[in-house]
C-alpha positions in Angstrom: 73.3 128.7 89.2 70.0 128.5 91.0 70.0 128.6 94.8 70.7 125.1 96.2 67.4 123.4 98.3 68.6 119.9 99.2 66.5 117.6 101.2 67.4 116.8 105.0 68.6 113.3 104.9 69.8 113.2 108.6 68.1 115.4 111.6 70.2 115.9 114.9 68.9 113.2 116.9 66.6 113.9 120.4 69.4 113.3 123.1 71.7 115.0 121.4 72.8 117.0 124.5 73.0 114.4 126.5 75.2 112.2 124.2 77.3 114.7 122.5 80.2 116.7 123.3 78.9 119.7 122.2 75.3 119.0 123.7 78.1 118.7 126.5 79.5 121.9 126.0 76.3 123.8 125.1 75.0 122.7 128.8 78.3 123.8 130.3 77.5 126.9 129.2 74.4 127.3 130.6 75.5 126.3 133.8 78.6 127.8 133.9 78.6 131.0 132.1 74.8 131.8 132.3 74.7 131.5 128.6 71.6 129.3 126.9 71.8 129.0 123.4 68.7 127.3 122.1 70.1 125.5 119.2 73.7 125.3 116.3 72.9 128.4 114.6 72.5 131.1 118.2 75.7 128.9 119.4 77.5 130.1 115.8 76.0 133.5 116.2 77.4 134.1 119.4 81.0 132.0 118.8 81.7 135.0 115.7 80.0 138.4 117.6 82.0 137.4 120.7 85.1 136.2 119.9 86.9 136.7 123.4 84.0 135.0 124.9 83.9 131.8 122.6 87.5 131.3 122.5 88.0 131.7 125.8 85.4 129.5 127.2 87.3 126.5 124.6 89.7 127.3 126.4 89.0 126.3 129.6 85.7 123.4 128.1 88.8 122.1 127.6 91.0 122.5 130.1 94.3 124.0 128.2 97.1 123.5 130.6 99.0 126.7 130.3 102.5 127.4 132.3 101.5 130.9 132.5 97.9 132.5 132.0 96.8 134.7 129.5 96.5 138.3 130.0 93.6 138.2 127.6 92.3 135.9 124.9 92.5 138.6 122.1 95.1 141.6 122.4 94.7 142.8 118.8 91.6 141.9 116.3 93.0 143.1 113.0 93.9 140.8 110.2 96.5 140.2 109.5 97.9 140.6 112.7 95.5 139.5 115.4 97.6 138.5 118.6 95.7 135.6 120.2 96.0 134.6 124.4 99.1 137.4 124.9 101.1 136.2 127.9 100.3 132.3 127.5 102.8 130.0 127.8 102.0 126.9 127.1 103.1 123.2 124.8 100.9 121.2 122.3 102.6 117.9 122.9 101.7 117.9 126.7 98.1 118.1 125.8 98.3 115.1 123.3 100.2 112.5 125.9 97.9 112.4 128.7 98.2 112.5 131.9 99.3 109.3 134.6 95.0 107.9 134.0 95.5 107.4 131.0 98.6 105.4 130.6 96.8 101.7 130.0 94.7 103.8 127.4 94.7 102.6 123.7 96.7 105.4 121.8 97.4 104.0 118.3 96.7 101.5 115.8 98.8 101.1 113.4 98.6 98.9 110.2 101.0 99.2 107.1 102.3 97.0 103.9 106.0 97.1 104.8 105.5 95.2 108.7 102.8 93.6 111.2 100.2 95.9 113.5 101.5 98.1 116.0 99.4 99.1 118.9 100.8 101.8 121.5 99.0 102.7 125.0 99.4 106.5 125.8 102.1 104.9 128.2 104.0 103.3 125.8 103.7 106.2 123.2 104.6 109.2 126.7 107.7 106.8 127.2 108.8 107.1 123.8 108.3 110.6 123.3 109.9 110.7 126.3 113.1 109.0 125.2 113.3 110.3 121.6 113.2 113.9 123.5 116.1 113.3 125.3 117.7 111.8 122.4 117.0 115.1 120.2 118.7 117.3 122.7 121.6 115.1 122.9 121.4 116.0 119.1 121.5 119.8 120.4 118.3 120.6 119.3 116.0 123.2 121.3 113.4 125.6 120.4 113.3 127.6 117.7 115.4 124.5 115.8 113.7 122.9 113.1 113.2 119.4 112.4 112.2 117.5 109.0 110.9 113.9 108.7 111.2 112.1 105.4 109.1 109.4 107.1 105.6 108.0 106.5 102.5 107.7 108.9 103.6 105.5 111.4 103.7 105.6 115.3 107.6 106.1 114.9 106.6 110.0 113.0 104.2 110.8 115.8 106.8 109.7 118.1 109.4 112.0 116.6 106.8 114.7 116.1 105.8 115.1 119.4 109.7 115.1 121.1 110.4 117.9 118.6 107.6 119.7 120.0 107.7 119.2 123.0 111.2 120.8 122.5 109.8 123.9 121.2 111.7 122.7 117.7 109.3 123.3 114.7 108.2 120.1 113.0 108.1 119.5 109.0 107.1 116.6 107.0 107.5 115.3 103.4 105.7 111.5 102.6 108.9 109.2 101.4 107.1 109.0 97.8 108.1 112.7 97.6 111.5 113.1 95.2 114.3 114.8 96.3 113.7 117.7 94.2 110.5 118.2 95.7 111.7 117.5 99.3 114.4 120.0 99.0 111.9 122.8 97.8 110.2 122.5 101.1 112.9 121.4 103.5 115.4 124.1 102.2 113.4 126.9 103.1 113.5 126.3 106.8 116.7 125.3 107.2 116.8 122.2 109.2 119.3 121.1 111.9 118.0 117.2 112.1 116.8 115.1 109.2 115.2 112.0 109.9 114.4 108.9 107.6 113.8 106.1 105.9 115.7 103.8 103.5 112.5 102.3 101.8 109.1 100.8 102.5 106.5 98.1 100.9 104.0 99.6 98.5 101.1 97.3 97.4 104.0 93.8 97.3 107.1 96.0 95.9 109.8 97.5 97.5 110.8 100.6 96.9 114.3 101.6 98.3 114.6 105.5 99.1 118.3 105.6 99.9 119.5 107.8 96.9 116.8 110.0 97.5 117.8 110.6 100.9 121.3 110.7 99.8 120.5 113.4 97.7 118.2 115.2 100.3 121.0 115.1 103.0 123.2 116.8 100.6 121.0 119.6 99.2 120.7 120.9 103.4 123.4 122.1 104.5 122.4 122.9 107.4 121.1 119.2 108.6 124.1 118.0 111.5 122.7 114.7 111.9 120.6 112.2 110.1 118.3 109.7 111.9 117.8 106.5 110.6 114.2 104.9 111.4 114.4 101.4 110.8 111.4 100.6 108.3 111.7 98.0 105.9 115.3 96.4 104.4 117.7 99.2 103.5 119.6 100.9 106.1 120.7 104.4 106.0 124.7 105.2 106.1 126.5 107.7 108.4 123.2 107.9 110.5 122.1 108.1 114.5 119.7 104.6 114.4 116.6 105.2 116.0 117.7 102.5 119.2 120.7 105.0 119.7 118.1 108.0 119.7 115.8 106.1 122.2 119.0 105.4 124.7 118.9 105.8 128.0 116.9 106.5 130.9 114.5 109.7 130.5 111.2 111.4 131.9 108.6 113.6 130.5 109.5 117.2 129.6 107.9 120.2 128.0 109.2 123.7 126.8 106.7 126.2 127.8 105.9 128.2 124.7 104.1 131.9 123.5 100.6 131.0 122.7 101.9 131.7 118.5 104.9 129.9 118.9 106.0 127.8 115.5 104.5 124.2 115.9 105.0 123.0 112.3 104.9 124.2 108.9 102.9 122.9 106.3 104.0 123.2 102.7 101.3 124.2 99.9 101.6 121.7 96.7 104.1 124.0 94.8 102.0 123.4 91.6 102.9 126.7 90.3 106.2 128.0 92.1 107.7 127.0 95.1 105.7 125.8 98.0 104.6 128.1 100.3 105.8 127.8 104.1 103.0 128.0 106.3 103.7 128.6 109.7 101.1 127.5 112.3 101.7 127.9 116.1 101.0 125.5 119.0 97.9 127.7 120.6 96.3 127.9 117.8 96.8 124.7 116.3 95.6 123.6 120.0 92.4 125.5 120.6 91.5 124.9 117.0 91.5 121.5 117.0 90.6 121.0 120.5 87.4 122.3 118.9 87.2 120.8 115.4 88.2 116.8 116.8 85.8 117.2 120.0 82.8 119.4 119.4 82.6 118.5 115.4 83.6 115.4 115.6 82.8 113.9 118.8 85.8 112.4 119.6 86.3 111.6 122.7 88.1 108.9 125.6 86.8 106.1 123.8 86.4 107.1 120.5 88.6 106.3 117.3 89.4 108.0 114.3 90.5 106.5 110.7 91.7 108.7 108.4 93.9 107.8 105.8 96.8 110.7 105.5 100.3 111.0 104.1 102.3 112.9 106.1 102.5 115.5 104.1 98.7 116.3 104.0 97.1 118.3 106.3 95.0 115.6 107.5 97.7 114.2 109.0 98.1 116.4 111.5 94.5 116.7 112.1 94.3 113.0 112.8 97.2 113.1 115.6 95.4 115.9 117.2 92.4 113.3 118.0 95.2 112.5 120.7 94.1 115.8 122.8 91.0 114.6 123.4 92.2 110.9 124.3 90.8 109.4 121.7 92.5 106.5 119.6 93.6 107.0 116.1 94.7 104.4 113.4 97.6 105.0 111.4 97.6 103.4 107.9 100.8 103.7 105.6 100.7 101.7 101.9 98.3 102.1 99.4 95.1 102.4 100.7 93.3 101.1 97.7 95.2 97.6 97.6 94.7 94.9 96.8 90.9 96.3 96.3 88.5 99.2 96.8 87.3 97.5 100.1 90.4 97.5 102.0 89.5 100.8 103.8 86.5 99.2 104.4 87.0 96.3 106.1 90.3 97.6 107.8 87.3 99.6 109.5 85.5 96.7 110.3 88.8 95.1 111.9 89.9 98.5 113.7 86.0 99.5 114.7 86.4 103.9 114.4 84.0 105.8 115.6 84.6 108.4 113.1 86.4 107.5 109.8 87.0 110.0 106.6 86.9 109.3 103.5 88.0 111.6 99.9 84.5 111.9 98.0 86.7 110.4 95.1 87.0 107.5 97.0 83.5 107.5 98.0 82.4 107.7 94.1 84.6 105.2 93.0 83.0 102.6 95.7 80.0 103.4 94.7 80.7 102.9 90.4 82.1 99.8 91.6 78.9 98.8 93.0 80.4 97.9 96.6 78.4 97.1 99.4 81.0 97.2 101.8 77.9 98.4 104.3 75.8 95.3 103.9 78.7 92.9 103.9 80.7 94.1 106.6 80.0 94.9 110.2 80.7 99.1 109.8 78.4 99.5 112.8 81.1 101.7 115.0 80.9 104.6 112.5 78.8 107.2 114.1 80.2 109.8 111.7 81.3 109.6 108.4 83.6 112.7 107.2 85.1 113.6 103.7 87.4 116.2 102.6 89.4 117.5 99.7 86.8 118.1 96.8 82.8 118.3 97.1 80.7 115.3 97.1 77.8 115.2 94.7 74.3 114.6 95.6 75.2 110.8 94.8 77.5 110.4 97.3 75.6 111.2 100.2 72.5 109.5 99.0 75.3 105.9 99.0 76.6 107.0 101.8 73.1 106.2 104.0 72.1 103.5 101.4 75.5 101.6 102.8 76.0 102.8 106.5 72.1 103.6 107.2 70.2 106.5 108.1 71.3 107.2 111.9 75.2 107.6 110.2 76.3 111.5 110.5 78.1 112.6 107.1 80.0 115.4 107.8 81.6 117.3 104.9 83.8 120.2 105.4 86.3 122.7 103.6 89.2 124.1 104.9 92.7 123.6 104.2 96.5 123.5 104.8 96.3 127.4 105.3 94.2 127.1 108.7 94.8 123.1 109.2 91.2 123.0 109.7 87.9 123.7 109.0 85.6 127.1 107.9 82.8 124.9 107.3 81.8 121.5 108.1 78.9 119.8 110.2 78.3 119.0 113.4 75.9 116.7 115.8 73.7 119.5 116.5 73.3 120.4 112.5 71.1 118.7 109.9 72.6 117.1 106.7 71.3 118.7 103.2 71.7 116.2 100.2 74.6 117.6 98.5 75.5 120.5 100.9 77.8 121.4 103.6 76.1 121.9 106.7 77.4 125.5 107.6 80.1 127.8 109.2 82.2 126.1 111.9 81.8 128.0 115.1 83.7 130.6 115.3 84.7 131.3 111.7 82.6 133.9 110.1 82.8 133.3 106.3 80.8 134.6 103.8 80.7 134.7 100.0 81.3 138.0 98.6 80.7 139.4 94.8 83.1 140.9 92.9 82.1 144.5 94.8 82.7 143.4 98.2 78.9 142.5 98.7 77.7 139.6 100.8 75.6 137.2 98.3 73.1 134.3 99.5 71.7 132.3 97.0 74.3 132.8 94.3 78.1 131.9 93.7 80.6 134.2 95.8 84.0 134.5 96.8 84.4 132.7 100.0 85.8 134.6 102.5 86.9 134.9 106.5 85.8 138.8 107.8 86.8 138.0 111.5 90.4 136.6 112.6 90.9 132.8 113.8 93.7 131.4 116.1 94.5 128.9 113.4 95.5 131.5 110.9 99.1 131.3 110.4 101.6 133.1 112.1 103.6 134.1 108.6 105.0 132.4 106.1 108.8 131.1 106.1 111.7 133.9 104.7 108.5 135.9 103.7 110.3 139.2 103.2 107.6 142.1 104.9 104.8 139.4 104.9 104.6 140.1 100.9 103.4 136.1 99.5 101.2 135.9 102.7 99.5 138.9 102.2 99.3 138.3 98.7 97.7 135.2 99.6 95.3 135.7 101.4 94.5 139.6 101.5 94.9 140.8 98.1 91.4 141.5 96.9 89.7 142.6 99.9 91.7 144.2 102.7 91.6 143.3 105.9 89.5 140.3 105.0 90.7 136.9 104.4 90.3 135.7 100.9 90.4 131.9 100.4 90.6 131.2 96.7 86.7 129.0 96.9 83.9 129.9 95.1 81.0 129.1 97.5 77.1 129.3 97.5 74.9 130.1 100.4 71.4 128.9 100.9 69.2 130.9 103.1 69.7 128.5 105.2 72.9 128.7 106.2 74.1 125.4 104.5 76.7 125.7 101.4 78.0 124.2 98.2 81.4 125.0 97.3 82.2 124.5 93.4 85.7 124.7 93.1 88.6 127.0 93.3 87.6 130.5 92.2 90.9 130.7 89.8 89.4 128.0 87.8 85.4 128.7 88.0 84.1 128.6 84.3 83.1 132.0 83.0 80.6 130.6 80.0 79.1 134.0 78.8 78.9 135.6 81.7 77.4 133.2 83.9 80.1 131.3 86.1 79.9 127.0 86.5 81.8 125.3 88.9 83.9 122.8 87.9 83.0 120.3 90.3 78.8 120.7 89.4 80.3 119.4 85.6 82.8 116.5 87.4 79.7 114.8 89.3 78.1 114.4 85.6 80.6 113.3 83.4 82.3 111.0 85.8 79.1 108.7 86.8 79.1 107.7 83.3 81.2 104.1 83.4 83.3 105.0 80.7 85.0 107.6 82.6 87.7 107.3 84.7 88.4 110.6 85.5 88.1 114.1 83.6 89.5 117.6 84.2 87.6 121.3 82.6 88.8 124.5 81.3 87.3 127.3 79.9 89.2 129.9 77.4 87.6 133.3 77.3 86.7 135.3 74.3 88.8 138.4 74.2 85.7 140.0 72.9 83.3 139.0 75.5 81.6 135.9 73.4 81.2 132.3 75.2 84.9 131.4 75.0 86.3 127.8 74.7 85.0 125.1 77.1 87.3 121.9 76.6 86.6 118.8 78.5 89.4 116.3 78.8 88.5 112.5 80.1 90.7 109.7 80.8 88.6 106.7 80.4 88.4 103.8 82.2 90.2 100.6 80.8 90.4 99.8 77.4 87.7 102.5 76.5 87.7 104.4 73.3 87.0 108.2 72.8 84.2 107.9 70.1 81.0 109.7 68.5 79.0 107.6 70.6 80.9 108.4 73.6 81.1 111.9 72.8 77.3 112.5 72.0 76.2 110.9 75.3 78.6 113.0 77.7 77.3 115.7 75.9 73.7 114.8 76.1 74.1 114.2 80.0 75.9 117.2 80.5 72.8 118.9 78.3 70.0 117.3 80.4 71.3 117.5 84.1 72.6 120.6 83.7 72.1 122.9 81.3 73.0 123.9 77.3 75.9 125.7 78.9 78.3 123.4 80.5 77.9 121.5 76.9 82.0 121.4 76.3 82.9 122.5 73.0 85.7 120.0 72.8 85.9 116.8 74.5 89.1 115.1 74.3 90.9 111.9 76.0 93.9 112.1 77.9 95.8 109.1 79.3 95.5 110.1 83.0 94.5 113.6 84.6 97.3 115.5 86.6 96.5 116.1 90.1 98.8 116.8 93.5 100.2 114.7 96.2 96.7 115.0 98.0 94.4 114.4 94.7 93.5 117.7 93.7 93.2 118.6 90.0 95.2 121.0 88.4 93.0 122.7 86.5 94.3 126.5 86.8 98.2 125.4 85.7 96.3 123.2 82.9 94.8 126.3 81.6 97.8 128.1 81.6 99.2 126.0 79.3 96.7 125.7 76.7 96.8 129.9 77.7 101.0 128.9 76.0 102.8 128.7 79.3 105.6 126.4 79.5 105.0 123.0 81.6 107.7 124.2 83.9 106.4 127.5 84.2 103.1 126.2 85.8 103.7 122.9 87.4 106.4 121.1 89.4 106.2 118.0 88.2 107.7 116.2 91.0 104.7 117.7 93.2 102.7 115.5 90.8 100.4 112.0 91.7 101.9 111.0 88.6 104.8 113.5 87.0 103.9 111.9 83.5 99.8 113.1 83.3 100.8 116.6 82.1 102.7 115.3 79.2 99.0 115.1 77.0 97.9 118.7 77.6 101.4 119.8 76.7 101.1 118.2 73.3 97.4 119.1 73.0 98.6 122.8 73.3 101.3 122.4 71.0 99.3 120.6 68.4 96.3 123.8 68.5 99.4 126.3 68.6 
């Protein structure tokens, strides 16, 4: 693959300090640490050659409100292992109320398809929090307890989410469109001493009642001594606390002083391929990470609004609720948020005016087919930043992006994940936007793509990696016996550095492309493709719906098997015509070698809860793994997609 050059299509603009809060921050400090950094790439230099000093002056840009102070920001560097802020005491939850100023405050927005808006002040939503704290400890739970939420994104979840925390309890979540099977496969691993729920919900105009499945949850945990029932949609929950009960009573503000790496939530991997991992993340570092990634790469700010639509068992989800640290607003959307039409998100925008609002580049491309000019016919003039997550965005995207929001619209794609819940690279106000690229490193992650020796590469495909330590690492994972599946995770191939399973390309530049998940890169003859370079190709073509690629090696070192699988849109049929003109596109736009040697239609392609594709299990069973063996299909958008590659596989064996 040659090095990526793509044109600037957005330049930082000339008051850029002055407007910004990292043009804040930069001048803060100049003025008050006697530190000038000219421009993005000296502030990045500096936030990964002196980590004490970047993380530190976060820190107090910031303002953290710690019960007791540090004894340093960094007491050990190695990773795994790095000890972040030693002696800190301190509480995520009281940094994501406010304080007594901003009480009339706009907190959240809430819109869903089961009931009518909600809208909280950071009042209302502190006296909540409040009352559901005390109503959790009359439940006997305290830190180190663990609480799960079978509950969806609405203001009631944050509500519970911050008491818990604010408890020191650790917080987990599963979406209610998760089965029981799936639930328990997360849940059970931590053990939790209150479960709290629905009984159903609206999706699109149907109801969907969840009672057996929490029946069925509530009996698989043992350990769970009371159930919570939050009142959403018809069906009540038996043998339950009600959420007025929980709320009872007279109560004031509290917060458990916590160590800086103290368990905040856990956030559960897909479980594609095995059980889910437990990631572990702490209240500092989730803090200080997003205290970072929400104000200086996003701008949020008092003011500001973010729309994102999450699950709450995505990542994102958490993300979005941390725009509450910096007092800005967030909207919280539950339903399907493609009903009843592609412009939904669009002009829920409109109605709910974000200044920053993400988007999944598959929803972005699917606009776009669609021909939608949501940015002519609506007023979309709050959005200052446009952000999009979860798979790259071809050249294509970007270039509608601007045609539909204008040129003066930031569009910020990142990478990161559920392992950091955040960001290794993303933009920024202060960086320009390449056409097709990812604008760089986020300060104070120092990722690189390494070959298969250990050798930083620019201009060619890599291993991305992390060679210095972050606060958002995770502590551990959950019942990981001598760290074993963490280090396995993330440390196996080169020690001491953190490994994230991307394949990433770095222009001279500093900007990036990432392809897809190393695991599943195509090996055609020696040269590696990324998947997602062959995705943006095939799926501009009307036809197709969607499509999913593997590549079979040769045993004996010849080109191996590259087999394409589309599911087509509508009626469509898989034909000679068809087939000739995917591969003719592929051919011209890319080269002879991403030319599938088989292209074959499948009904739907499998992907996970948050929309990835499974490619890697996919290939393990045309490879003559079992279904089972590979992928849990209740951790499946749609537990039925596999069924075609299983019978493909069987019908070659």
């Amino acid at each position: 693959m040659p090095p990526v050059i793509g044109d600037v299509l957005w330049t930082p603009p000339a008051d850029v300090r002055e407007t910004t809060e990292i043009g804040r921050y930069l001048n803060w400090l100049r003025d008050e640490r006697g530190r000038d950094l000219a421009d993005y790439d000296a502030l990045w230099r500096w936030s990964i050659e002196d980590l004490e000093g970047f993380w530190g002056s976060i820190w107090d840009f910031f303002g953290v409100r710690a019960h007791e102070p540090y004894e340093r920001v960094l007491g050990a560097r190695e990773m795994p292992g790095a000890e972040w802020f030693p002696g800190a005491r301190l509480n995520y939850a009281e940094h994501a109320l406010g304080t007594d100023e901003d009480s009339d405050r706009v907190a959240v927005v809430a819109r869903s398809q089961t009931r009518g808006p909600i809208e909280l002040t950071f009042g209302e939503l502190r006296e909540q929090v409040a009352l559901a704290r005390a109503g959790l400890r009359r439940l006997g739970v305290g830190p180190g307890d663990r609480v799960a939420a079978y509950l969806p994104n609405i203001p009631e979840t944050l509500v519970a989410f911050l008491a818990a925390t604010s408890l020191g309890a650790t917080w987990a979540a599963c979406a209610p469109e998760f089965g029981a099977r799936s639930v328990l496969a997360r849940f059970g691993q931590i053990e939790p001493k209150v479960l709290l729920a629905i009984g159903g919900y609206i999706y699109r105009d149907r109801a969907v009642d969840r009672r057996e499945q929490v029946a069925e949850i509530r009996g698989g945990l043992p350990t769970v001594e009371h159930v919570v029932h939050v009142p959403y949609g018809e069906n009540d929950l038996p043998d339950a606390v009600s959420w007025d009960d929980l709320l009872a009573g007279p109560a004031e503000p509290g917060f458990e002083p916590v160590p800086f790496d103290h368990p905040v939530y856990v956030l559960f991997s897909s479980g594609t391929t095995g059980l889910p991992k437990a990631i572990v993340h702490s209240h500092g570092g989730q803090l200080i990470e997003h205290l970072k990634g929400v104000g200086l790469g996003w701008d949020l700010k008092p003011g500001g609004r973010l729309l994102w639509f999450s699950t709450t068992a995505w990542m994102m989800w958490n993300a979005l609720v941390s725009a509450l640290l910096v007092r800005a607003s967030i909207v919280m959307i539950d339903g399907d948020p493609m009903w009843p039409d592609l412009s939904f998100q669009w002009r829920l925008a409109e109605e709910t005016r974000p200044t920053f609002m993400g988007v999944s580049p598959t929803f972005l491309m699917a606009c776009r087919k669609a021909g939608l000019r949501s940015g002519h016919d609506l007023d979309l003039s709050s959005i200052r930043a446009l952000g999009f997550a979860g798979s790259p965005l071809p050249s294509e995207g970007y270039h509608y992006v601007y045609e539909q929001l204008g040129p003066d619209v930031l569009c910020l794609n990142g990478s990161g994940g559920t392992d950091i819940c955040g960001a290794f690279v993303s933009g920024s106000f202060l960086q320009p936007v390449y056409d097709g690229e990812i604008s760089g490193c986020c300060l104070g992650a120092d990722v690189k793509a390494l070959d298969a020796d250990g050798s930083e590469v620019v201009g060619e495909l890599g291993e991305m990696v992390v060679t210095k330590p972050m606060p958002s690492m995770p502590v551990r994972f959950w019942n990981d016996a001598n760290d074993a599946r963490y280090l396995s995770s993330y440390f196996d191939l080169y020690p001491g550095v953190w490994r994230q399973g991307d394949w990433i390309l770095f222009t001279e530049r500093g900007s990036c492309v990432i392809t897809g998940r190393s695991d599943a890169t195509l090996n055609r003859g020696g040269v590696r493709i990324g998947t997602s370079e062959l995705y943006a190709v095939v799926e501009e073509l009307p036809e197709v719906a969607d499509s999913l690629v593997v590549h079979r090696e040769d045993d004996e070192g010849g080109a191996g098997e590259l087999i394409l699988f589309v599911a087509l849109a509508g009626e469509g049929e898989l034909d000679d015509e068809l087939r000739g003109r995917i591969a003719g596109a592929l051919r011209s736009e890319l080269s002879p070698r991403h030319v599938p040697d088989a292209i074959v239609a499948v009904p739907a392609v499998p992907r996970t809860m948050t929309g990835k594709k499974l490619e890697a299990p996919v290939k393990r069973i045309l490879l003559g793994a079992r279904a089972e063996e590979v992928a849990s299909t209740d951790a499946l958008l749609d537990p039925t997609a596999i069924e075609a590659f299983v019978a493909y596989a069987a019908a070659r064996a």
